[in-house]
C-alpha positions as CSV (number, residue, x, y, z in Angstrom):
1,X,0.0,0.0,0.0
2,X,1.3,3.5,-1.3
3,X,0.5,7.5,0.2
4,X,1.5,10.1,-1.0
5,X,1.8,13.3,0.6
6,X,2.1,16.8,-1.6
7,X,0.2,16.4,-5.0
8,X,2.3,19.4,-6.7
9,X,4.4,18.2,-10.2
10,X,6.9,15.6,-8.8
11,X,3.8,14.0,-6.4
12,X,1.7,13.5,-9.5
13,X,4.4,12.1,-11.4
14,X,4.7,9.4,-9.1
15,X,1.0,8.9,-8.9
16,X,1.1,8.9,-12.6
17,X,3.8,5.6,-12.6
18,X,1.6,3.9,-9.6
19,X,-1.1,4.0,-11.3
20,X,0.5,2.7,-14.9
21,X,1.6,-0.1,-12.3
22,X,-1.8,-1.1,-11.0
23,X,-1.8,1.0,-7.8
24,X,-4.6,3.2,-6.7
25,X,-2.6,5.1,-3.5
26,X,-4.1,7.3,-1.0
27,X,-3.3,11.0,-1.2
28,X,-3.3,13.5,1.3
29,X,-6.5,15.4,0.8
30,X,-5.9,18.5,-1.1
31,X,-8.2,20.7,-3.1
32,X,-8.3,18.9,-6.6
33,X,-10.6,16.3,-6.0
34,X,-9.3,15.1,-9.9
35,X,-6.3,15.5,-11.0
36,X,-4.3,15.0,-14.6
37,X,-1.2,14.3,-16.2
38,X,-0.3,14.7,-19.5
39,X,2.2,13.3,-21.9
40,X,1.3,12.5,-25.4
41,X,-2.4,13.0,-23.8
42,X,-3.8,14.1,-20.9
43,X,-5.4,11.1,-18.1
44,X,-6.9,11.2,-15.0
45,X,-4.7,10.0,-12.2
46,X,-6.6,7.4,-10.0
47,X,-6.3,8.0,-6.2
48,X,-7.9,7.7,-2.7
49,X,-8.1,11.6,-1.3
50,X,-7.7,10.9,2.7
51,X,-7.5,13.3,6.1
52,X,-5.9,10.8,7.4
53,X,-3.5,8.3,5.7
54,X,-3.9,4.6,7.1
55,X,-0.8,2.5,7.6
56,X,1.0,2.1,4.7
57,X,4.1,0.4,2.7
58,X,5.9,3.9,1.7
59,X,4.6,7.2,2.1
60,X,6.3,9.5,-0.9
61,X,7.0,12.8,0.5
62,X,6.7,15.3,-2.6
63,X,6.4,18.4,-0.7
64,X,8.5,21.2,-0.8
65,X,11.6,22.1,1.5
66,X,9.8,24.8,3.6
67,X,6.8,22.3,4.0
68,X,9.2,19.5,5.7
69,X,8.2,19.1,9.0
70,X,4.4,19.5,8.3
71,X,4.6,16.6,6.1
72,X,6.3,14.5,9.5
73,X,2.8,13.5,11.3
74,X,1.1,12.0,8.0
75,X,4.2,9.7,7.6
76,X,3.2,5.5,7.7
77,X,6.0,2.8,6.2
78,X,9.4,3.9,4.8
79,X,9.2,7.4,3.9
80,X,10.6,7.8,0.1
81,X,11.5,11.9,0.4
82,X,11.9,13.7,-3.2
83,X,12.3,16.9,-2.5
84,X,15.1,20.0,-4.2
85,X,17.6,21.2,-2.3
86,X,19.2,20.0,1.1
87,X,17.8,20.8,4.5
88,X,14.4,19.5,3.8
89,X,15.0,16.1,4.1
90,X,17.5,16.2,7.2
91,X,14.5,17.9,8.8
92,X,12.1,14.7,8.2
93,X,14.4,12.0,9.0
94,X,16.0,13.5,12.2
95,X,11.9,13.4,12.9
96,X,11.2,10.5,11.8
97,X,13.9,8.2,11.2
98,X,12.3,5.6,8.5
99,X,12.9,7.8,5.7
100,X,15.6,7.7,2.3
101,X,16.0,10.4,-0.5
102,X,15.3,10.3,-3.8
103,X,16.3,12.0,-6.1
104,X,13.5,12.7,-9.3
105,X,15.5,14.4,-12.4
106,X,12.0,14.2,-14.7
107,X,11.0,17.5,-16.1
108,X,7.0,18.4,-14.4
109,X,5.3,21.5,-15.0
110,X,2.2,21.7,-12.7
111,X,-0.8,24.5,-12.9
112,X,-3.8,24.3,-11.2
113,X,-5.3,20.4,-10.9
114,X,-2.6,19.5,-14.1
115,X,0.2,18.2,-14.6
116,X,2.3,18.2,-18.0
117,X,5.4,16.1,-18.3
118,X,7.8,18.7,-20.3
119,X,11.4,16.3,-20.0
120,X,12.0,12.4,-19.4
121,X,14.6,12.1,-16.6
122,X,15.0,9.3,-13.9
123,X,14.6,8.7,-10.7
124,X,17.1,7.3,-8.6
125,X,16.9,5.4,-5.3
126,X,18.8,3.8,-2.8
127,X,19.0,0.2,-2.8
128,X,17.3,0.0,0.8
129,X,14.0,0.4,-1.1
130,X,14.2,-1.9,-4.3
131,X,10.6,-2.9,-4.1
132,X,9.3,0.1,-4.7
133,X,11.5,1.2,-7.5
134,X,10.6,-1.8,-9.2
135,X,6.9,-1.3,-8.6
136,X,7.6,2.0,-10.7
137,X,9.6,0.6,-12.9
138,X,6.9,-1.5,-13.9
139,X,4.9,2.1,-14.0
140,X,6.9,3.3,-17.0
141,X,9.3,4.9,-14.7
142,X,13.4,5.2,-15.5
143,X,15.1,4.1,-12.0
144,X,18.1,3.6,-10.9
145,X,19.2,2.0,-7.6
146,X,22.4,3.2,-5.8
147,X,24.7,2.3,-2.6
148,X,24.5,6.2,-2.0
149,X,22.0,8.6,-2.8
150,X,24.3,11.9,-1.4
151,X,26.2,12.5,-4.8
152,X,22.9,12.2,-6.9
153,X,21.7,14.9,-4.5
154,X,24.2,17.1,-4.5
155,X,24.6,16.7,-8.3
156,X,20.9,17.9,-8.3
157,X,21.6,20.8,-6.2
158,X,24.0,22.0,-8.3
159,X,21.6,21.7,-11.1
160,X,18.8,23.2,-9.2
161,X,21.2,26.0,-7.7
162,X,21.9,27.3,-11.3
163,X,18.5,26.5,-13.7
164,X,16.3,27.2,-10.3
165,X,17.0,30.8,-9.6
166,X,18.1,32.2,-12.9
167,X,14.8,31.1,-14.3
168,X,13.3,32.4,-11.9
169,X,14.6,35.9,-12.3
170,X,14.4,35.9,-16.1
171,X,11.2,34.4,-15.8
172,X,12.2,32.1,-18.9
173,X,12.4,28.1,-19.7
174,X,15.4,26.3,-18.9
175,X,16.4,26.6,-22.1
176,X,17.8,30.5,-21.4
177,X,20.6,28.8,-20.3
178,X,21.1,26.8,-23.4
179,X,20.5,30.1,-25.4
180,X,22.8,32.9,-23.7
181,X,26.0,32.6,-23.5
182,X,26.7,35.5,-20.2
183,X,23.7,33.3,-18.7
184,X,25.3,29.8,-19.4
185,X,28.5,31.4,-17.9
186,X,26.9,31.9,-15.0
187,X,24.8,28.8,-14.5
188,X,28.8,27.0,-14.9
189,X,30.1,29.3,-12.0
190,X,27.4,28.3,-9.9
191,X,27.8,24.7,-10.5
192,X,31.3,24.8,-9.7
193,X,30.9,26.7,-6.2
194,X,28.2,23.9,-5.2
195,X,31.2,21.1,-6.1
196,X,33.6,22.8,-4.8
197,X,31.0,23.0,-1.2
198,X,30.6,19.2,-1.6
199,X,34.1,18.1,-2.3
200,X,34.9,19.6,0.5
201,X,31.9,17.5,2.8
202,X,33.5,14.6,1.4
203,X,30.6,14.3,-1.5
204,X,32.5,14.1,-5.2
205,X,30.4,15.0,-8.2
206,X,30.9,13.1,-11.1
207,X,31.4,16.1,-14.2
208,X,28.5,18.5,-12.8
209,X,28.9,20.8,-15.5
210,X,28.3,18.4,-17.9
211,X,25.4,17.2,-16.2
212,X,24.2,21.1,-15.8
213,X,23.7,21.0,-19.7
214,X,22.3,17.3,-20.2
215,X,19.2,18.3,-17.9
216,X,19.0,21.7,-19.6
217,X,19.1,19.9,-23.0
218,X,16.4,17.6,-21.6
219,X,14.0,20.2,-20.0
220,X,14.8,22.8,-21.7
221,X,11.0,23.6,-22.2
222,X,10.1,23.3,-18.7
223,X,9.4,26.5,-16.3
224,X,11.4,25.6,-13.3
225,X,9.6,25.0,-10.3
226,X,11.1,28.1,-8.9
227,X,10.2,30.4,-11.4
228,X,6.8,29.2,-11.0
229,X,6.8,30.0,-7.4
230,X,8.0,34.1,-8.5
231,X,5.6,34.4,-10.9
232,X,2.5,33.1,-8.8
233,X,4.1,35.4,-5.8
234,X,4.7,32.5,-3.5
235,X,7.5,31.3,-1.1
236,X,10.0,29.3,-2.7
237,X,13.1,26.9,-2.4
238,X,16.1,29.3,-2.4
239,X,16.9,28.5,1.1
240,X,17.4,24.6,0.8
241,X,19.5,25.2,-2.7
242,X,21.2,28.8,-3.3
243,X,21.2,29.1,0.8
244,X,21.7,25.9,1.7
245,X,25.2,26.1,-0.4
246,X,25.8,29.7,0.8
247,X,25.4,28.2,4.6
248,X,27.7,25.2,4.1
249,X,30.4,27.4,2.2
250,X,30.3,29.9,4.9
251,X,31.2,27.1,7.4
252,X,33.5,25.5,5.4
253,X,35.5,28.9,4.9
254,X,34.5,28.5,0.8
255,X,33.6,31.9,-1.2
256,X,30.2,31.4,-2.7
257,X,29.2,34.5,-4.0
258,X,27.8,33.5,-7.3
259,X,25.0,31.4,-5.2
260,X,24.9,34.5,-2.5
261,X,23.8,37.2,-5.4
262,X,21.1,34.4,-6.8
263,X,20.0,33.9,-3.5
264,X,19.8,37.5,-2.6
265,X,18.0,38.3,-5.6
266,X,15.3,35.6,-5.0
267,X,14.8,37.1,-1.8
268,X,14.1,40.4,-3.2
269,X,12.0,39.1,-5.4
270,X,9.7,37.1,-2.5
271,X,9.3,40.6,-0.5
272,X,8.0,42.2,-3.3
273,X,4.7,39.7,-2.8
């Protein structure tokens, strides 16, 4: 038995592969009573909406950073956290300790009681929790099982901590990056302040730069989740990615002030709401 808890972009997305798999999971009551994902077409996503959720298997934890702890008293089973950024999950499992990251790299563009698939990723697991990753698997879903999900994460940080923000700001598609040449600069000296933070935690990313533009390529019509956020004038992420790296640097005695302007800038931009 499956819940899920935060129906935004990456909750319906794994809703979307239970459901390709045969599973109907309970969802934390939210105010779409029907929701939809689209790919080729668009299709109703079978679930049970619940106050409450019963005990449980896994309960995937799809809501965002700031939301962490209010997530920790619906929690039943192994609790499979996919979240952006770092701080969010450290939160949940020093709370409850049951739960493993994931780490979801699929491009989701969510508005309103929709959600439209806009780049294939994967989404990668520790091996702790094999059987669901091959329930998904079976779903339609690309997984990949690891001995250590804290490099796939950090990797994703990086990538978050440069398409996030500066989409954001521009209020563009990922593709900006791909397209502009000062704003691809920028997107690589952000990538290379978050590896430089997580070399030096001991966490060694395998050519994040390179992995920077593959995601790009791959979702480069997607409206990042942040830029979303700025653009509907709602509190986002910046303080579990752009922060998160500017807190850890500042510890670590590393310069980050390519993620400290982003971050800063965000910020502005969430007291003009």
């Amino acid at each position: 038995m499956f819940a899920v808890v935060g129906m935004g972009a990456v909750g319906s997305l794994f809703v979307y592969f239970l459901n390709n798999a045969g599973v109907k999971p309970y969802v934390l009551r939210r105010h779409c009573e029907e929701f939809y994902f689209c790919t080729a077409g668009c299709r109703r996503l079978e679930f049970t909406p619940v106050s409450e959720i019963p005990q449980v298997d896994y309960t995937i934890v799809a809501v965002k950073a700031p939301q962490s702890l209010s997530a920790v008293p619906h929690l039943r089973g192994v609790a499979v956290v996919a979240q952006n950024g770092v701080g969010g999950f450290e939160l949940i499992r020093e709370m409850y300790p049951n739960a493993v990251a994931a780490v979801v790299t699929y491009g989701v563009y969510r508005e309103g009681c929709r959600s439209e698939l806009r780049g294939v990723g994967e989404i990668i697991l520790p091996k702790e929790v094999r059987q669901f990753g091959e329930l998904i698997q079976r779903g339609g879903a690309s997984v990949r099982l690891v001995n250590d999900i804290e490099p796939y994460r950090w990797l994703k940080l990086a990538i978050n901590a440069a398409v996030n923000p500066i989409t954001a700001i521009l209020q563009r598609e990922n593709k900006v990056i791909l397209e502009n040449n000062d704003v691809a600069e920028l997107a690589v000296a952000v990538v290379t302040e978050v590896a430089e933070v997580a070399r030096a935690l001991g966490v060694a990313l395998e050519n994040p730069v390179g992995a920077l533009f593959e995601v790009v390529k791959a979702t480069g019509g997607n409206l990042s989740s942040m830029a979303s956020d700025v653009k509907r004038c709602v509190k986002t992420e910046i303080d579990f990615i752009n922060g998160a790296v500017v807190k850890y640097g500042r510890a670590l005695g590393i310069p980050t002030p390519y993620n400290k302007t982003l971050y800063s800038l965000v910020k502005a931009l969430e007291e003009k709401c």
